[in-house]
Every structure is written in C-alpha cells, then in structure tokens.
DRENGUVEX-664076 format. One line per 10 residues: number of its first residue (from 0); their letters; for each residue x, y, z of N, C-alpha, C. Coordinates in Angstrom, 3 decimals. Atoms other than C-alpha are relative to their C-alpha. Example, Ala and Ser with C-alpha at 12.3 -4.5 7.8 and 13.67 -1.06 7.14 Angstrom:
# residues 2
0	AS	0.890,-1.190,0.000,12.300,-4.500,7.800,0.900,1.200,0.000; -0.820,-1.190,-0.060,13.670,-1.060,7.140,-0.770,1.090,0.730
# end
This chain:
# residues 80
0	XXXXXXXXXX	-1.256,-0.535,-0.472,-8.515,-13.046,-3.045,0.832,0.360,-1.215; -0.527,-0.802,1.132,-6.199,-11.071,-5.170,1.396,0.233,0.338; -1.233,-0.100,-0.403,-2.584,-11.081,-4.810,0.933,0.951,-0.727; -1.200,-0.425,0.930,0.180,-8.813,-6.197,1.193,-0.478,0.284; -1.158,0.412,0.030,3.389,-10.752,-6.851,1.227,0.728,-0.424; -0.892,-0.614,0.569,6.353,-8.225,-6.648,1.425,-0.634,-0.407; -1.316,0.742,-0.175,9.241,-11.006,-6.573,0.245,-0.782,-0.894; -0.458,0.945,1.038,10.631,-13.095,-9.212,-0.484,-1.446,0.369; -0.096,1.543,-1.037,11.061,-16.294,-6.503,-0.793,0.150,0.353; 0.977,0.101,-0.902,8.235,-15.454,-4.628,-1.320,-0.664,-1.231
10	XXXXXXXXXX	1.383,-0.171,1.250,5.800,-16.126,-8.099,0.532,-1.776,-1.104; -0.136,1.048,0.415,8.203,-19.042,-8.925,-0.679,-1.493,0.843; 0.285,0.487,-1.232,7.458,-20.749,-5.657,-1.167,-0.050,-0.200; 1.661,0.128,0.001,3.865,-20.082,-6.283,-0.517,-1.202,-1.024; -0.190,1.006,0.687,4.164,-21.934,-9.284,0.054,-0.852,0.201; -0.562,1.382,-0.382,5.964,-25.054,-7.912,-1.304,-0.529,0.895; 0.972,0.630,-0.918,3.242,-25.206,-5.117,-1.169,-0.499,-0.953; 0.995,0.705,0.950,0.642,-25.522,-8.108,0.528,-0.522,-0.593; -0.477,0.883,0.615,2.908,-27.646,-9.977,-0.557,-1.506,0.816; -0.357,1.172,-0.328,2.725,-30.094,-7.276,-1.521,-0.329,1.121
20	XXXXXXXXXX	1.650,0.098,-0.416,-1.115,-29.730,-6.662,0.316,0.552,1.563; 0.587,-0.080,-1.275,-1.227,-28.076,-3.317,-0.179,1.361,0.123; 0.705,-1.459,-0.104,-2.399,-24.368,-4.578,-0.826,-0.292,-1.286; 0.867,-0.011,0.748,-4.806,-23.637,-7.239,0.332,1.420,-0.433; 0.539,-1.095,0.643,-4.236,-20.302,-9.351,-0.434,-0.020,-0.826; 0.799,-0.120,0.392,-6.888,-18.965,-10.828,0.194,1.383,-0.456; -0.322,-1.320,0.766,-6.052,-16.391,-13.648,-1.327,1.268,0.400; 0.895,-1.662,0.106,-9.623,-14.209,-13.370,-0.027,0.871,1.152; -0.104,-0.510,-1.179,-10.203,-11.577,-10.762,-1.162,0.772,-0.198; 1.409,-1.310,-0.200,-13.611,-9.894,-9.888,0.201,1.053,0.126
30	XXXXXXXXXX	0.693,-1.085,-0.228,-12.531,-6.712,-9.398,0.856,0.975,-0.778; -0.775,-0.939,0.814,-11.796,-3.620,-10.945,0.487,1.409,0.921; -0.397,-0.708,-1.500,-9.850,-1.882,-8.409,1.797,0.340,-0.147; -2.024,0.177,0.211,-5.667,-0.500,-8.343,0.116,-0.918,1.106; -0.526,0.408,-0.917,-3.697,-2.120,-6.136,0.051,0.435,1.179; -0.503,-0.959,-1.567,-4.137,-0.301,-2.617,-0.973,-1.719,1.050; 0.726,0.707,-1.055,-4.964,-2.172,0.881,-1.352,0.112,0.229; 1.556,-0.149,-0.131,-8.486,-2.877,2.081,-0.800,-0.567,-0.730; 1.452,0.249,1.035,-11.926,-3.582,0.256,0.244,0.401,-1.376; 0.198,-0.388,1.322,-12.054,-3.283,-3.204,-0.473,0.921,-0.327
40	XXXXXXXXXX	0.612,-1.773,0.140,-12.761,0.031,-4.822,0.281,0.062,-1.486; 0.627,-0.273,1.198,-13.805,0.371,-8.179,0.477,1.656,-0.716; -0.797,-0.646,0.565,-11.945,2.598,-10.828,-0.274,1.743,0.394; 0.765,-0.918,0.229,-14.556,5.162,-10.653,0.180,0.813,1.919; -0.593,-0.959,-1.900,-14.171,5.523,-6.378,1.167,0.547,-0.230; -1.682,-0.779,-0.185,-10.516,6.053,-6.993,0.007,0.766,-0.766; 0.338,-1.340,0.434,-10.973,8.475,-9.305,-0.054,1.426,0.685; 0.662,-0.759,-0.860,-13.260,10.092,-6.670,1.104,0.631,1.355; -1.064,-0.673,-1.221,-10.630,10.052,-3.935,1.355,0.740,-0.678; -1.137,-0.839,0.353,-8.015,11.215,-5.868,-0.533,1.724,-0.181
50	XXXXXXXXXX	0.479,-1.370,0.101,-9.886,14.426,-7.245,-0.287,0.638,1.688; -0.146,-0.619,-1.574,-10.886,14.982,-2.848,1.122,-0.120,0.039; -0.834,-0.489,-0.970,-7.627,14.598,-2.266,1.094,1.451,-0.714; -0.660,-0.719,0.793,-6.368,16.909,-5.100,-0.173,1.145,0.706; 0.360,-1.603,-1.241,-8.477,19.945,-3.030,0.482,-0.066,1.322; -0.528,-0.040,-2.198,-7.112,19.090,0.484,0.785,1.230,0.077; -1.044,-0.723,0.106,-4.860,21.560,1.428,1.593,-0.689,0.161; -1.376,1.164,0.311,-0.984,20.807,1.283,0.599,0.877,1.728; -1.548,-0.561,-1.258,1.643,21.005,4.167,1.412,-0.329,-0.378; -1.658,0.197,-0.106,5.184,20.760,3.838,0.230,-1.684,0.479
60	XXXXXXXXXX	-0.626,1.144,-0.887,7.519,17.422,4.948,-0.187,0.049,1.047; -0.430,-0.487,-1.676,8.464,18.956,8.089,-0.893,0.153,0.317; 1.140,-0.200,-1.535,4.997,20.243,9.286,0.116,-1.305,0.041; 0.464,1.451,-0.190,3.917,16.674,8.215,0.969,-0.460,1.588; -0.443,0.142,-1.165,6.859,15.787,10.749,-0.140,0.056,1.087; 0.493,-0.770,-1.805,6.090,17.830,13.275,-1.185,-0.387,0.737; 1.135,0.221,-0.728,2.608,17.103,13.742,0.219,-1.487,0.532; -0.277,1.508,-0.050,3.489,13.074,13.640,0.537,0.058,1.347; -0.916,0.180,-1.542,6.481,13.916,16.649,-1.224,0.500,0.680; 1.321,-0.819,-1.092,3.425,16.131,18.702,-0.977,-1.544,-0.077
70	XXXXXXXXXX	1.015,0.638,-0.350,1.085,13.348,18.003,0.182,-1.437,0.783; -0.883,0.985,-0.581,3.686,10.551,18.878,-0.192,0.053,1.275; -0.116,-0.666,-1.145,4.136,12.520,22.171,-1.007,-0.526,0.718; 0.854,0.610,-0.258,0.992,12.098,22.807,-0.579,-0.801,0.426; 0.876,1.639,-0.457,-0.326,8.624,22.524,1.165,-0.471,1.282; -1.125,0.708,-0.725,3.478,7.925,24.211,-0.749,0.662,2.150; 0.374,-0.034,-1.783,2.052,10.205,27.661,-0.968,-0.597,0.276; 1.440,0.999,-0.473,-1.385,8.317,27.493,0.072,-1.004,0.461; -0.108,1.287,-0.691,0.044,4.969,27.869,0.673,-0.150,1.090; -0.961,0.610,-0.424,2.472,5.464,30.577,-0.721,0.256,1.241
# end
C-alpha cells in the first residue's frame, strides 16, 4: 500500500500512531508509478497514455458540458 500524505496533521498523526506502536511505516515502496488512482502503472505505461491521449481529439469546456448535462439526462430518465 502506498499512501500520499497531502496534510501537515494528517502525516503528524501518522507519526504519533507509530510513535505509540499501533502503525508501522515502512519508508520503501515497490512501485514505480505517479500518483493517479487504481493499479500501479509503471513510468513507461504513463508515458504511453499520455502520448494516446496527446492524439485524441480536443473539445471545448462547454461541449465537455453539454455532453455530461445530455448524458446526466439520461441515466436520470432510466432510473425513474
């Protein structure tokens, strides 16, 4: 497990709990991966997805928007 600690307190706290024996951190980390959600992914995948996503094509904010409200719409008439 692999944690990123963005909080000052939240990393002090972590601390105290291994101060007072009832965590264990463990400086190494198996993987060589950025920080994103999910499975681990190796420098060389992300690389890979970045360059696919460099060719995607682009849309605007607003389409982005638009399609999101239409797709909202959507799932909202399916469930009712």
């Amino acid at each position: 497990m692999t944690l990123q600690i963005n909080d000052e307190d939240a990393l002090k706290t972590l601390l105290e709990l291994e101060r007072r024996h009832y965590i264990s951190i463990l400086e190494n980390s198996n993987t060589n991966s950025p920080s994103l959600p999910g499975s681990p992914m190796s420098q060389s995948e992300f690389e890979k997805l970045i360059a696919e996503a460099e060719q995607s094509p682009l849309i605007t904010l607003n389409e982005a928007k638009e399609k999101w409200a239409r797709q909202k719409e959507r799932f909202q008439q399916s469930i009712r």
